[in-house]
C-alpha positions in Angstrom: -13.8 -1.6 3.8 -13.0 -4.3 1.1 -15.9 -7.1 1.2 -14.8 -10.8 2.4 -15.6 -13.9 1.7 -15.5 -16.9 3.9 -12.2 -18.6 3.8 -11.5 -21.0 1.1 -10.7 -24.1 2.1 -7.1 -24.7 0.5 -7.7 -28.5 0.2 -10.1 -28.0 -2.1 -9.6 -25.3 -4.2 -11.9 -24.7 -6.8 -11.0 -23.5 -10.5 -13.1 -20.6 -10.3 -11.4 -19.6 -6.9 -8.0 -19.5 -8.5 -9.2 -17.8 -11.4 -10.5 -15.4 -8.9 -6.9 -15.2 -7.3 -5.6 -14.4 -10.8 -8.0 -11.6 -12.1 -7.7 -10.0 -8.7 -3.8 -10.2 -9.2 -4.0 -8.7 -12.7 -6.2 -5.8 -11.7 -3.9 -5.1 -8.6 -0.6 -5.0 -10.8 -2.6 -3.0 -13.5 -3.6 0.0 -10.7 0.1 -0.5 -8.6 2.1 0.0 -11.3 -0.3 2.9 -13.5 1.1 6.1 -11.1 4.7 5.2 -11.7 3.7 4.1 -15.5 2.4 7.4 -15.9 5.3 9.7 -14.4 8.1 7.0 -16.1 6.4 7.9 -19.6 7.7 11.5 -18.7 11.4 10.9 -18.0 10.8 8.2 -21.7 11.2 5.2 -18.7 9.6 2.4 -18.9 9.0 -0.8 -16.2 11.9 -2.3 -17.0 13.7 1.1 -15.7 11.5 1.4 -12.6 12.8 -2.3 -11.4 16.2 -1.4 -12.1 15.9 2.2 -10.4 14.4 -0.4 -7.1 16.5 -2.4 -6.9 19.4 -0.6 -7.3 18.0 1.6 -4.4 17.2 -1.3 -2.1 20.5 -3.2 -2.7 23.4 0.0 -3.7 26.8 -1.3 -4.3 25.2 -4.3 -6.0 26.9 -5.9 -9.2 25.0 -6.0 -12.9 25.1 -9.7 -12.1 23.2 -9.6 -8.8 20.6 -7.0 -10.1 21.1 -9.9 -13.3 19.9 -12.4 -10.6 17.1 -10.6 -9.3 15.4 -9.4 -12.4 15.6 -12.5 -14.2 16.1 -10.7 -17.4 18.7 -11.4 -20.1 22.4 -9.6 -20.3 21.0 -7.6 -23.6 18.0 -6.5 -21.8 19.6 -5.1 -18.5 22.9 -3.3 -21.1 19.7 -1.4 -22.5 18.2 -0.6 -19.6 21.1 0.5 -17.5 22.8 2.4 -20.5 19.2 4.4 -20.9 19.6 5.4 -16.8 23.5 5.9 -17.3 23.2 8.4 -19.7 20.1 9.9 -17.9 22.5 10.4 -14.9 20.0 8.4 -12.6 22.8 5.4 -12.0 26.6 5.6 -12.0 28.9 2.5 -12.0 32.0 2.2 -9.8 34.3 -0.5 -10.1 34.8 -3.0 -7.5 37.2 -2.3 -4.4 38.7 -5.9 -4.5 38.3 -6.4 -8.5 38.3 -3.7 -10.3 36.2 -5.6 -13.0 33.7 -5.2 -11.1 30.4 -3.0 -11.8 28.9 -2.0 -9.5 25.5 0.3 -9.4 24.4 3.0 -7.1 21.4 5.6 -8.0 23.1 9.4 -8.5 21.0 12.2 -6.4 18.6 12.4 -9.1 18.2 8.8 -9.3 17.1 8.2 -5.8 14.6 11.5 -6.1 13.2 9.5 -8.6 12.7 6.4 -7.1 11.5 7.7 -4.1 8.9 9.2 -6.2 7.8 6.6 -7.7 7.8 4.3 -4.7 5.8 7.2 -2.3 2.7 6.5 -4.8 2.9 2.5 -4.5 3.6 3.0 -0.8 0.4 4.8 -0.4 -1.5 2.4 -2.0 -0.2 -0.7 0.2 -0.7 1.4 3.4 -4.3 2.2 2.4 -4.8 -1.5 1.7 -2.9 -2.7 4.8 -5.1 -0.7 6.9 -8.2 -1.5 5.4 -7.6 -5.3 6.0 -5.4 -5.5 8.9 -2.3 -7.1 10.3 -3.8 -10.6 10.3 -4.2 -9.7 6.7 -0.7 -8.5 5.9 0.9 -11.2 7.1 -1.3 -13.6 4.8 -1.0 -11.4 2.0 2.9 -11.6 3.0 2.7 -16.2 2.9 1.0 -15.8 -0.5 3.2 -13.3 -2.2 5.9 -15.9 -0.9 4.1 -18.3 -2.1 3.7 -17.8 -5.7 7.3 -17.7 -5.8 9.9 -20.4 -7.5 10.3 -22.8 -4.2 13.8 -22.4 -4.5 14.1 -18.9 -3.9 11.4 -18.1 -1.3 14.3 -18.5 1.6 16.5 -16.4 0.0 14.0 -13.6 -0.9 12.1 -13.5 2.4 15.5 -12.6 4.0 16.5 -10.5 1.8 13.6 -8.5 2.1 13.5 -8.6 6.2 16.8 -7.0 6.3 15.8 -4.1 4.2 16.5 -5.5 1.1 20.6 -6.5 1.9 
């Protein structure tokens, strides 16, 4: 059972508490993502490739611009990404029904086996931590994650990821 602290009082949050919040978040992301960084390092993926491969699974049919839009990275960086898992036959590209300019991504057979690998491991891990804590928990853990994003896209997000990522 993970140790607790009384509840901070969120008027008055101290510096050290927030640097607390911090560590804790870099430590999470270090052991969440070390699995997938580890069995990405054998297909010569890296993290870059592991959001794409997500993404493209949660939202298939989706244009480069959306998955653009959602990975906040730059035209050059997603063209090297997507060409790497093109070639590797984890993605293919269809063109639009209504314009055929249109590019739009869906993860081949072998692209979803990955990604389903990769995602059972991380899965794992937040079911382990949502039991040990608790549905009270979750749902915090939910507000905060929320939280810490750009105010102008917490609406957007949160129903995006209630309807299964559509």
């Amino acid at each position: 059972m993970v140790e607790t602290r009384p509840p901070a009082n969120p008027l008055f949050l101290r510096e050290e508490e927030l640097r607390q919040g911090i560590e804790l978040m870099f430590y999470a992301y270090r052991d969440f993502t070390f699995e997938a960084d580890q069995q990405l390092k054998h297909h010569k993926l890296g993290r870059a490739h592991h959001r794409a491969l997500y993404f493209i699974g949660r939202h298939p049919g989706q244009t480069v611009g959306h998955l653009l839009s959602i990975l906040k990275v730059t035209k050059q960086s997603i063209s090297r990404v997507l060409r790497d898992l093109l070639e590797q036959e984890y993605v293919e590209q269809k063109s639009g029904s209504r314009d055929r300019r249109e590019r739009r991504l869906f993860l081949t057979d072998r692209g979803v086996k990955l990604e389903l690998e990769l995602t059972e491991r991380q899965s794992q891990r937040f079911a382990r931590a949502y039991r040990e804590t608790g549905a009270d928990s979750v749902e915090g853990f939910r507000k905060v994650l929320l939280g810490l994003l750009d105010p102008a896209e917490r609406a957007e997000v949160d129903k995006r990821i209630r309807n299964g990522g559509r």
